[in-house]
C-alpha positions in Angstrom: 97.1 213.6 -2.1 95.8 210.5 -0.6 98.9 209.5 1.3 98.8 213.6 2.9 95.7 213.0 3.8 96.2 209.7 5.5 98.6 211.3 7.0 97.1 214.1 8.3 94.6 211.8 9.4 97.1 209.8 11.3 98.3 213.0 12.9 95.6 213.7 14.0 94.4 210.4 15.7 97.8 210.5 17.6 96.8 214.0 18.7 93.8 213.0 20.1 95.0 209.7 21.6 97.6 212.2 23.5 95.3 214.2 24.6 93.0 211.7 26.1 95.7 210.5 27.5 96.8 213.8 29.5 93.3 214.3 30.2 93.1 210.9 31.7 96.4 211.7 33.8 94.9 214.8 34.9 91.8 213.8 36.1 93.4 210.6 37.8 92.8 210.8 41.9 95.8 211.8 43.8 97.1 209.4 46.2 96.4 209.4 49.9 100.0 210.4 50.6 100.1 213.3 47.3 96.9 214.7 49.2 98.2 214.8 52.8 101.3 216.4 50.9 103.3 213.3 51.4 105.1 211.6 48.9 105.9 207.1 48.2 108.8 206.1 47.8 110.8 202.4 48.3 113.9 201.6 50.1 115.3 198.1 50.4 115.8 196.3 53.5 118.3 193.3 53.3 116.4 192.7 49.9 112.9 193.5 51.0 111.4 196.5 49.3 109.7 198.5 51.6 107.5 201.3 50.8 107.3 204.4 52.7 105.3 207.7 53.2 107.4 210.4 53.8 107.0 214.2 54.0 108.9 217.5 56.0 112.6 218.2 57.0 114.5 217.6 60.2 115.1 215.4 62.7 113.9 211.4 61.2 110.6 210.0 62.9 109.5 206.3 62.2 105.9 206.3 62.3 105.5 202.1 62.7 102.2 200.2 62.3 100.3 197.6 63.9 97.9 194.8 62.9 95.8 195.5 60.9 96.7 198.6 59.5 99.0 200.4 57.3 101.0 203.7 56.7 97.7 205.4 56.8 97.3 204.8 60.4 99.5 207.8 60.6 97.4 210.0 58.5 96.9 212.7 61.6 100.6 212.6 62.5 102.7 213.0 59.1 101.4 216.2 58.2 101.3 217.5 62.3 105.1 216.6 62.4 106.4 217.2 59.5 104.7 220.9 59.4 106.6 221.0 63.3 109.9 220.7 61.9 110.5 216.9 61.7 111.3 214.3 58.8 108.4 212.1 58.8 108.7 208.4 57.6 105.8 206.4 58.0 106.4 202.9 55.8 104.2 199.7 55.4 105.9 197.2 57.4 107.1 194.2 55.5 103.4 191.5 54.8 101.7 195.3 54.2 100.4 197.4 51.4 103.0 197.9 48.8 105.9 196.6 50.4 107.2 192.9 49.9 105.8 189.7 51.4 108.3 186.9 51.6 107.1 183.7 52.0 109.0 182.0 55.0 107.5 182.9 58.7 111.0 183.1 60.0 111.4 186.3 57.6 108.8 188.0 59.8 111.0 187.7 63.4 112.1 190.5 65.3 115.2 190.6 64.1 114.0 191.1 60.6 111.3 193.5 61.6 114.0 195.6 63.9 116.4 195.4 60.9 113.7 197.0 58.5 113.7 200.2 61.0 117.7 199.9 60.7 117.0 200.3 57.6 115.0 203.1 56.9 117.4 205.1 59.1 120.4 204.0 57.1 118.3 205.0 53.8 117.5 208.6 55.0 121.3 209.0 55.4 120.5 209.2 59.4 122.5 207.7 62.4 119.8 208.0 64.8 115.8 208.7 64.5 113.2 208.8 66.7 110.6 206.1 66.8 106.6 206.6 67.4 104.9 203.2 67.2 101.5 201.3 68.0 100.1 197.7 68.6 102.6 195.7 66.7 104.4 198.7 65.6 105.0 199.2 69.5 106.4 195.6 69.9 108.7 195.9 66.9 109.8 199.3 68.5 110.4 198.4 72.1 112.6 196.0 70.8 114.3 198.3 68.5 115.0 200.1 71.5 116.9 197.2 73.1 118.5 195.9 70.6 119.8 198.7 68.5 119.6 201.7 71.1 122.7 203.5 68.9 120.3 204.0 66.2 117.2 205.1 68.1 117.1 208.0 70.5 113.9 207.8 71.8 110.0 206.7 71.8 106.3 207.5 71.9 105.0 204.3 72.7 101.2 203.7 71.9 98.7 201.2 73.6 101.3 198.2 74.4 103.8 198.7 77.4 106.9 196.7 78.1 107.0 194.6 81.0 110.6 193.0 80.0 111.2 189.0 78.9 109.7 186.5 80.8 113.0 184.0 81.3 111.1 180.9 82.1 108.2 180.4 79.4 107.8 181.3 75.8 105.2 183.7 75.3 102.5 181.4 72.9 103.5 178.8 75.5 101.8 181.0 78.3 98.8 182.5 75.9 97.7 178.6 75.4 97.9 177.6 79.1 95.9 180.8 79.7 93.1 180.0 77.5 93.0 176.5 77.4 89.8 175.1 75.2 88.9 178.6 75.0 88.7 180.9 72.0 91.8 183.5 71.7 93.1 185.0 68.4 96.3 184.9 68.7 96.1 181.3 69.5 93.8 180.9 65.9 96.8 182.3 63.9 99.3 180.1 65.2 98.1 177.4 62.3 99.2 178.6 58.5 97.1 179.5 56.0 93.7 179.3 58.5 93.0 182.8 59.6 94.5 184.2 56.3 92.2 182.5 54.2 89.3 183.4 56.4 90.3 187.2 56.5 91.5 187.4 52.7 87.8 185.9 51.7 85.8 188.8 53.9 88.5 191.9 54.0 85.5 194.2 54.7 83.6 192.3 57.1 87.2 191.9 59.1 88.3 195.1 59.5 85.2 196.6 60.2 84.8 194.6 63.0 88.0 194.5 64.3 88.2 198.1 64.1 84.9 198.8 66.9 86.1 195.9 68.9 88.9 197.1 69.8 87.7 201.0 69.9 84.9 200.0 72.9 83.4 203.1 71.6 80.7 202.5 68.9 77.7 200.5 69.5 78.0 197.2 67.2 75.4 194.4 66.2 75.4 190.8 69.2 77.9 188.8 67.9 76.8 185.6 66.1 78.7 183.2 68.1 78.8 183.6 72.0 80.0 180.6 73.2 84.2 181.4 74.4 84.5 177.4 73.5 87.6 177.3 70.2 84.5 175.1 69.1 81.5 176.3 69.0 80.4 177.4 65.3 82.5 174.5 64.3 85.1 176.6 65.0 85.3 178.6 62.2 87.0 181.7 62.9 87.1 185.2 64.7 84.7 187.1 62.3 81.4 185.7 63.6 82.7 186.1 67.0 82.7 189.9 66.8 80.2 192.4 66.2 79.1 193.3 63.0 79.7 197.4 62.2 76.2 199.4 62.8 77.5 202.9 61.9 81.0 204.0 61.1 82.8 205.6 64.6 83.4 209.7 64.3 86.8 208.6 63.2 86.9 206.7 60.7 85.5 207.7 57.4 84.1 205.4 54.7 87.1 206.5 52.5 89.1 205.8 55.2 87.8 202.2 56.0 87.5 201.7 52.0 91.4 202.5 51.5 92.3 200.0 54.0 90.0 197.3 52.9 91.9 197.7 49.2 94.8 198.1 50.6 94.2 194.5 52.6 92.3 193.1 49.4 95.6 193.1 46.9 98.3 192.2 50.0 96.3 190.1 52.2 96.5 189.1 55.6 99.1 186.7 55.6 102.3 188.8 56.6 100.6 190.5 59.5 99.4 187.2 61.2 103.2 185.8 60.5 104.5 188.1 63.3 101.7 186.4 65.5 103.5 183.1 64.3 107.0 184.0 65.5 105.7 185.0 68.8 107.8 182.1 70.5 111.1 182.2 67.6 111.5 185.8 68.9 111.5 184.6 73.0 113.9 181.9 71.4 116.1 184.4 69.8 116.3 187.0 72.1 118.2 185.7 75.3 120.3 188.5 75.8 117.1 190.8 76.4 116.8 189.4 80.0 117.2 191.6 82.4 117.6 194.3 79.6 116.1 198.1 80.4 115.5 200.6 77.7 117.3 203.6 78.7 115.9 206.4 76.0 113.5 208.6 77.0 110.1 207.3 76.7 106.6 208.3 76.8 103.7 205.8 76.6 100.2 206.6 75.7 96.5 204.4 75.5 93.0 204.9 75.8 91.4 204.0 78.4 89.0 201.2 76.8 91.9 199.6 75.1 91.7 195.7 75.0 95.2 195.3 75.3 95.7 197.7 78.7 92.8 195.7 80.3 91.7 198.3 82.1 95.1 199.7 84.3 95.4 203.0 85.0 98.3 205.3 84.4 99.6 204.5 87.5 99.7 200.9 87.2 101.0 201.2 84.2 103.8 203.3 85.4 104.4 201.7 88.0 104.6 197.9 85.6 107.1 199.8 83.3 109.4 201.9 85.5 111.9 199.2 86.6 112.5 198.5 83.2 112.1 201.8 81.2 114.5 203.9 83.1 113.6 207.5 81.2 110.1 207.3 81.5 108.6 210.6 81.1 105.1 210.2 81.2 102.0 208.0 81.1 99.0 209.1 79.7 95.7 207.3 79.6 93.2 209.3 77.5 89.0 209.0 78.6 86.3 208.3 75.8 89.6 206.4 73.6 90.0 203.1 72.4 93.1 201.0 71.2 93.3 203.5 67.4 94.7 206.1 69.9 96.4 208.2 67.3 93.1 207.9 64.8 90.3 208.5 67.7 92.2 211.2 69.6 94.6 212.3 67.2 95.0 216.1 67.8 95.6 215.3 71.9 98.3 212.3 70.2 100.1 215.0 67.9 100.0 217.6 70.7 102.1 215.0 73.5 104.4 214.1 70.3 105.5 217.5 68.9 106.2 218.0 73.0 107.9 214.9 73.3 109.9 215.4 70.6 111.3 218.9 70.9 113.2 217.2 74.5 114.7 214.6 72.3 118.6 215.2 72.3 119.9 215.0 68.8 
């Protein structure tokens, strides 16, 4: 009698563990992909495991990231596209999120980060896919372009145009001569383990920051050092030299600027600066992109306060990127925008890429 009713007892403890247990399951939050009815999964790039959202049928579409940022960047687009008849891949480029981070800054060149869209092409079983990419996601595309245009068959461009390679000076060469004793970012992450251990110690205080900076949209607090002098402060970093975040921008929620922040607070910053640090490898590496055109079609599209446009118009722009981009369909600055085009304006973005993408040949 004892033993049953230890038994029974037992029983019933495992019963109630299980139950917890599927209770616990069920109340667990769905992802951010499960809730945009996406889906993770990982592919493997040359031995890098990259993860990916992906959601829809069709025609492949690389949605590619910039700095600092992450598959959810493309929040707007992957359900917009995918619900127009596309296949939507939208992955965290290698140094992001979930995917790998190898150690070596040479892993993090151009021809690595070009190989990763090779493939997540070859891992959808495709021969060709369309690319849609911003900031540094529109560097690593542009090149794409050129130096595997079998494999892509056209691009949305977002905030950074191609002028083509500069034969006669590397690129960090020019950016230091430029700024001289001055204060520049890109500069700052040129020395390892600096700007990643002042980023990876304030994630929040970063990307908040960053994020108005480079929108030009939302009022933001003086910043504490105004001196452009690489010294002043004692020259200790970027954070104190922008803005601190008064109120959130219309778009960009608290759940949205907390998901990145936890995102950047278990991956760090490291692997995004690294593609800052093989600015001048990837001049180095890439001779054969002299004098090189990208013949796909092409559209490009920016806000109008974007940083990185410095103020040119459509025009200018067009007429900067014609000689090189021979299919260039269109040029669109968009009023009231910053440089998170596809976040701040992202209905007008999804509108130009569904059109865009029905001319695509296949």
């Amino acid at each position: 009698m004892i033993v049953k009713s230890v038994r029974r007892s037992l029983a019933a403890l495992m019963l109630a563990a299980a139950a917890l247990a599927a209770a616990s399951c069920a109340q667990s939050p769905p992802s951010q992909a499960a809730e945009l009815g996406a889906h993770f999964r990982t592919i493997d790039s040359n031995g890098v495991k990259l993860r990916v959202a992906e959601m829809g049928k069709g025609p492949l579409v690389i949605l590619v990231h910039g700095f600092p940022e992450s598959w959810y960047s493309w929040r707007h687009q992957i359900p917009a596209l995918a619900a127009a008849g596309y296949h939507v891949v939208a992955p965290d480029m290698r140094g992001y999120g979930k995917s790998d981070k190898p150690g070596p800054v040479e892993d993090y060149d151009i021809k690595h980060l070009t190989g990763d869209l090779v493939a997540i092409v070859d891992a959808m079983g495709e021969k060709t896919a369309t690319l849609v990419g911003h900031d540094w996601g529109a560097v690593v595309s542009w090149n794409a372009m050129l130096l595997h245009p079998d494999r892509f068959n056209g691009y949305a461009a977002m905030s950074v145009p191609y002028r083509g390679r500069n034969p006669n000076v590397r690129p960090m060469d020019a950016t230091r001569a430029r700024y001289g004793e001055n204060f520049w970012y890109t500069v700052y992450f040129q020395e390892p383990g600096v700007a990643e251990k002042e980023f990876d110690a304030q994630p929040y205080e970063f990307l908040s920051r960053i994020y108005l900076l480079y929108e030009g949209q939302t009022p933001v607090e003086a910043p504490e050092i105004t001196d452009p002098r690489r010294s002043a402060g004692g020259g200790i970093g970027w954070i104190p030299r922008m803005g601190k975040m008064k109120q959130l921008p219309p778009w960009l929620t608290q759940k949205d600027l907390d998901y990145y922040v936890s995102e950047f607070k278990e991956s760090g910053f490291r692997g995004g600066i690294n593609y800052y640090r093989n600015s001048n490898r990837n001049w180095e590496i890439t001779p054969q992109l002299t004098g090189a055109t990208v013949n796909q079609p092409v559209i490009f599209i920016a806000g109008q306060t974007d940083l990185v446009i410095a103020g040119q118009t459509a025009e200018s722009l067009t007429a900067a990127m014609k000689p090189i981009v021979k299919d260039l369909r269109s040029v669109t600055v968009i009023p009231g925008a910053g440089h998170w085009i596809q976040q701040e304006k992202w209905q007008q973005v999804n509108g130009m890429l569904i059109d865009f993408l029905k001319d695509i040949p296949r």
